[in-house]
C-alpha positions, -999 to 999 in steps of 0.1 A, spaced: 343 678 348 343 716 350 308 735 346 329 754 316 335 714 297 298 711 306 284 741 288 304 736 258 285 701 248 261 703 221 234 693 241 209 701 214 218 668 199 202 654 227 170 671 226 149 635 212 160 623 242 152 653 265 118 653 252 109 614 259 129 620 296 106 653 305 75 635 294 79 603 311 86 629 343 52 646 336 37 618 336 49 602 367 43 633 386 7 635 371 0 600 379 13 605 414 -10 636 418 -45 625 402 -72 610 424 -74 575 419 -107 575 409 -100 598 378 -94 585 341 -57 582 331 -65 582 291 -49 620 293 -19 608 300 -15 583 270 -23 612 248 2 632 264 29 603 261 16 600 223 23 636 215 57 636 232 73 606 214 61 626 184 75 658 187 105 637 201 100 617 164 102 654 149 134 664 167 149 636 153 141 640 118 154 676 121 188 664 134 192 644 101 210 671 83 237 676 111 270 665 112 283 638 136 287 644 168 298 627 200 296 643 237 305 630 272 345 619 267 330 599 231 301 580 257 272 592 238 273 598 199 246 611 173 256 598 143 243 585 107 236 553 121 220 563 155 195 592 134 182 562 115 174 536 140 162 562 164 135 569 138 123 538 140 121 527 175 100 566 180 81 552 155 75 519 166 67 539 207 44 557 194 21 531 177 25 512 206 13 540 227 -20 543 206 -23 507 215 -17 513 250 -42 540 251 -77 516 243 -63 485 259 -89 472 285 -84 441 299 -111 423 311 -99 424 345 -89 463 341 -54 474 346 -54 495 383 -16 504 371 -25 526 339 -1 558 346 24 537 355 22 514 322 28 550 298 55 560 313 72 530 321 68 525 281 88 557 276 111 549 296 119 517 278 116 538 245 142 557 262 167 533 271 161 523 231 171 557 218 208 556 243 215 521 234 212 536 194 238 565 204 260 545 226 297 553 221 313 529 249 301 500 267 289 516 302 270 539 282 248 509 259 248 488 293 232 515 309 203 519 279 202 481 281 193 478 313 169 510 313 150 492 284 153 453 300 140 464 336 112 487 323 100 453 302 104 433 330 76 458 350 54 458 321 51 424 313 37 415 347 19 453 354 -15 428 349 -11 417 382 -40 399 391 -34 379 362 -21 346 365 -2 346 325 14 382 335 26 374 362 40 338 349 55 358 314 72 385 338 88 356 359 103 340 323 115 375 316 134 386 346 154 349 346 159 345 312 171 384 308 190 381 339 210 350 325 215 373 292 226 402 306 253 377 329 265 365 298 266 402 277 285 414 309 310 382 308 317 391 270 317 428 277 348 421 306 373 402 283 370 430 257 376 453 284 407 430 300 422 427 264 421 465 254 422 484 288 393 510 276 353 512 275 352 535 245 340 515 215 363 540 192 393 535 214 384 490 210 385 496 176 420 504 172 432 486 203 419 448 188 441 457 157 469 452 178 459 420 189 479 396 171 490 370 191 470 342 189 460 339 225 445 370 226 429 360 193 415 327 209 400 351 240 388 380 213 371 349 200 355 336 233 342 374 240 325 372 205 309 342 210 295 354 247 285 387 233 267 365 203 245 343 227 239 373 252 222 395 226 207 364 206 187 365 239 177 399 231 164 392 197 148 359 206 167 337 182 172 299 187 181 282 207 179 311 231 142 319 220 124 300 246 110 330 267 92 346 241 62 327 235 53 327 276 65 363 276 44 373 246 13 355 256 8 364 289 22 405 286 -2 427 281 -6 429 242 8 468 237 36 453 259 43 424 233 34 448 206 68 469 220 89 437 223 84 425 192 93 457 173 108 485 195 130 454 218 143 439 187 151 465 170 171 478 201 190 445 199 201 444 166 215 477 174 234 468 200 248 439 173 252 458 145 273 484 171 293 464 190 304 436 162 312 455 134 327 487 155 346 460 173 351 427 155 354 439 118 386 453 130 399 428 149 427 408 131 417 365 127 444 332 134 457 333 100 458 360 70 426 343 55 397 360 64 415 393 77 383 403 103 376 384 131 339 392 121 340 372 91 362 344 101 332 340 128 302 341 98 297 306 98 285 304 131 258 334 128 248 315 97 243 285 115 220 306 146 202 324 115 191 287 95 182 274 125 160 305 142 139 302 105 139 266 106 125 261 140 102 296 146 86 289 112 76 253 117 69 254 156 43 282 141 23 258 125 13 241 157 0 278 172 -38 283 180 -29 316 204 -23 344 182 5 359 204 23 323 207 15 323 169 32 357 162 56 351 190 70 322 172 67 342 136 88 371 156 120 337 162 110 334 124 117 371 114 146 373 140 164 345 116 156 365 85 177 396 96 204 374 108 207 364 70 216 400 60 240 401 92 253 366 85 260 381 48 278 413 55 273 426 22 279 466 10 242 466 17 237 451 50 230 479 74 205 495 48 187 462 43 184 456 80 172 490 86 143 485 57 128 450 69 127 462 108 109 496 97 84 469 77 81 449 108 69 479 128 45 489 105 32 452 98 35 435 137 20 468 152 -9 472 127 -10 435 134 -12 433 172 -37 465 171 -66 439 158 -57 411 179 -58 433 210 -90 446 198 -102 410 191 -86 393 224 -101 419 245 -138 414 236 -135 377 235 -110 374 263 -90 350 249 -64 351 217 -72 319 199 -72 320 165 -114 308 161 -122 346 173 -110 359 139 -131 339 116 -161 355 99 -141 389 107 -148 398 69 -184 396 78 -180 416 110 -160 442 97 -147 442 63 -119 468 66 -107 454 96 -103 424 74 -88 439 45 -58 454 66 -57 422 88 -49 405 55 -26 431 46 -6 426 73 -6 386 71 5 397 34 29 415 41 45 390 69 44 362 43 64 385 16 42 385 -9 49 413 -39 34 443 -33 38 445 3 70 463 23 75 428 39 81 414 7 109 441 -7 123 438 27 127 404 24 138 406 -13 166 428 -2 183 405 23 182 376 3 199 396 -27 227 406 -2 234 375 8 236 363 -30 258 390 -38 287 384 -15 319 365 -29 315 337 -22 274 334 -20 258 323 9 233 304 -17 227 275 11 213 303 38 194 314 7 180 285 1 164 278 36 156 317 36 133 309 6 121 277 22 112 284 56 93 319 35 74 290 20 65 271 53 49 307 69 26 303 42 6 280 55 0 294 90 -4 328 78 -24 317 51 -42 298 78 -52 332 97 -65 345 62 -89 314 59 -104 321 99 -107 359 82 -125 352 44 -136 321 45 -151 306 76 -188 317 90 -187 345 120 -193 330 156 -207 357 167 -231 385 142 -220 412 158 -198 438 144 -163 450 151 -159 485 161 -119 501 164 -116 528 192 -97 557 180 -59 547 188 -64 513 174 -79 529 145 -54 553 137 -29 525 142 -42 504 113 -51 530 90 -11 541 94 3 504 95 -18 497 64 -11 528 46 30 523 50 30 485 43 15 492 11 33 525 2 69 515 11 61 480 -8 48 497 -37 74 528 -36 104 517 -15 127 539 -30 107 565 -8 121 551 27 157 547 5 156 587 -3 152 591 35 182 569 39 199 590 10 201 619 35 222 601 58 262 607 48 282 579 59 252 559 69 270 533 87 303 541 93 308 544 136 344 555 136 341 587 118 
């Protein structure tokens, strides 16, 4: 590539990523520099302020056209503004969480836990803009082996250590299996460019290269179900979220699964939804293949709700709630209504706001009591009634009860998958169930909160990240459930939202 090509890229389209890239190098090189014996809570702040003005950038880049640099590798479109948002979003409350978590045993590793954070939030933010497969590998990996770190950065602690282990094996097995799908796609279409698959796989129509189009959908399907922790490849995700540091499981549960259903929604519609089935009915691979993501969803709500009910650690708890919400936004995939993308997009920027705000008060609670069973949060409404109040809030929220962003989020995907032709009224069905059985151990944190007497008398004090995390988490659970049409106006601003081949 001559410096002339190089020049001529709009690299200003970049500039989100720029900023998290220069401030995870600040920080490295700061932590590298600074005396061990001297505080590192600079250098959250610092992270924090980056991912927002990198949150800023982003939101000024919504007006812009499409754009893709580097041969079609990298592209800033519609869809990759929008998710983008969330998962700076989703970094930066994490971050505040990072910034007043104290183990009991200290963490000796803190410069290194910010930026490895970013550059996890990184690797988020490429997978988002990723126009060919080497390109989304490389965020995928930039995002897996930063977790891997922070999961076990704890490490004179036994759980860390043991969750990190889970991690690197079971991610190592998924990223195998990605890769395996990743190579047939590649063998049947001679190109890494996701554009270029698109109109290659319509060519496809002999039905041996249908059966192997097939086989690379399937591998893809179970290499990314990994990812987002759905059943039966959920099994790393209560060790992992139990024994990683809880700002750590705080960014897996919202800013890791978002990433993966980005990399699903990508790859399968960009790919698949063009590819021709055996037979002239349905046309799309993709949706001759919804029965089996209907199947993965009812079973990732059947088994991560009622597993749930069996929880007495928090973080095992809201690992197995996380399977349970992983199912729920495989219902609007599983759908593929007119509305899918937007309703996917609306319940994961509820589940940031609700799991983080969430997380923030178990950390807070964990940490003084040094353990994350559920006993330490009853009498909390004693202790500290606004802590309570947005606890329940968030519980609220999860459950999808009216009034909450959790609950129109939830309202949306079940309408889409209702108003397909035909409906998917059985996936419905055990949508509304399994929404039923959460109930009771959500309802069962609320009791520890209202209704049973304090252990201890005193009172609950929120350092200033953690409190700024709740008051924000709170505020937009109750705002985007009472006024969703305001996070639909900022969805109104994308053109095309949605459409990857333009």
């Amino acid at each position: 590539m001559s410096m002339h090509t190089l020049l001529q890229y709009k690299w200003s389209m970049m500039t989100p990523e720029f900023i998290v890239l220069i401030t995870a190098l600040i920080l490295s090189l700061a932590d590298l520099w600074m005396p061990n014996d001297k505080n590192r809570r600079p250098l959250a702040w610092i992270a924090v302020v980056g991912v927002v003005i990198a949150l800023i950038a982003t939101a000024g880049l919504i007006p812009a056209k499409p754009v893709s640099i580097l041969y079609d590798t990298f592209r800033i479109d519609s869809f990759s503004k929008a998710f983008k948002l969330l998962v700076l979003a989703g970094g930066a409350l994490c971050l505040l969480l990072a910034l007043d978590y104290r183990p009991k045993e200290g963490l000796s590793h803190r410069g290194e836990f910010y930026y490895l954070l970013l550059c996890a939030l990184l690797g988020a933010m490429i997978m988002a803009s990723s126009g060919d497969l080497i390109t989304l590998f490389v965020g995928l990996e930039l995002l897996s082996v930063s977790s891997y770190i922070l999961a076990g950065i704890r490490k004179t602690s036994a759980q860390s250590n043991e969750s990190a282990l889970k991690y690197v094996i079971s991610g190592g097995i998924a990223t195998a299996i990605t890769l395996f799908g990743m190579s047939y796609i590649f063998g049947l279409t001679g190109t890494t460019n996701l554009k270029e698959m698109a109109f290659e796989v319509q060519k496809l129509a002999d039905s041996n290269y249908q059966y192997l189009l097939a086989l690379a959908f399937l591998l893809l399907l179970v290499g990314l179900s990994f990812k987002i922790s759905s059943v039966p490849f959920h099994m790393w995700a209560p060790d992992v979220y139990q024994g990683a540091p809880t700002p750590v499981t705080a960014f897996l549960s919202v800013v890791s699964k978002t990433a993966g259903f980005v990399i699903l929604l990508r790859l399968f519609i960009t790919i698949f939804a063009a590819a021709p089935a055996h037979g002239k009915d349905p046309s799309s691979l993709l949706l001759s293949m919804q029965n089996y993501i209907a199947v993965l969803a009812g079973l990732t709500m059947i088994i991560g709700n009622t597993v749930a009910l069996r929880q007495r650690s928090m973080k095992r708890l809201f690992a197995y709630s996380s399977i349970a919400h992983a199912g729920y936004l495989l219902v609007g995939f599983a759908a593929m209504s007119w509305v899918m993308i937007d309703s996917i997009w609306f319940y994961l920027l509820a589940y940031v706001l609700m799991n983080v705000g969430a997380f923030a008060i178990i950390q807070r609670l964990s940490d003084e009591a040094d353990s994350d069973d559920m006993i330490h949060f009853a009498g909390l409404y004693q202790r500290n009634p606004l802590l309570a109040v947005s606890m329940g809030i968030f519980l609220l929220s999860l459950a999808g009860i009216p009034g909450t962003a959790g609950f129109i989020g939830k309202l949306n995907i079940f309408l889409g998958a209702l108003m397909t032709e035909p409906g998917h009224y059985m996936l419905a069905a055990v949508m509304i169930a399994t929404t039923v059985v959460s109930y009771v151990y959500y309802f069962g944190v609320f009791v520890q909160i209202f209704f049973r007497p304090a252990d201890e008398a005193a009172s609950v004090k929120l350092p200033v990240g953690l409190t700024v995390t709740v008051v924000l988490c709170a505020f937009g659970t109750l705002l985007f459930g009472i006024f969703p049409s305001l996070a639909y106006q900022v969805l109104a601003q994308f053109e095309h939202f949605g459409d990857f081949l333009q």
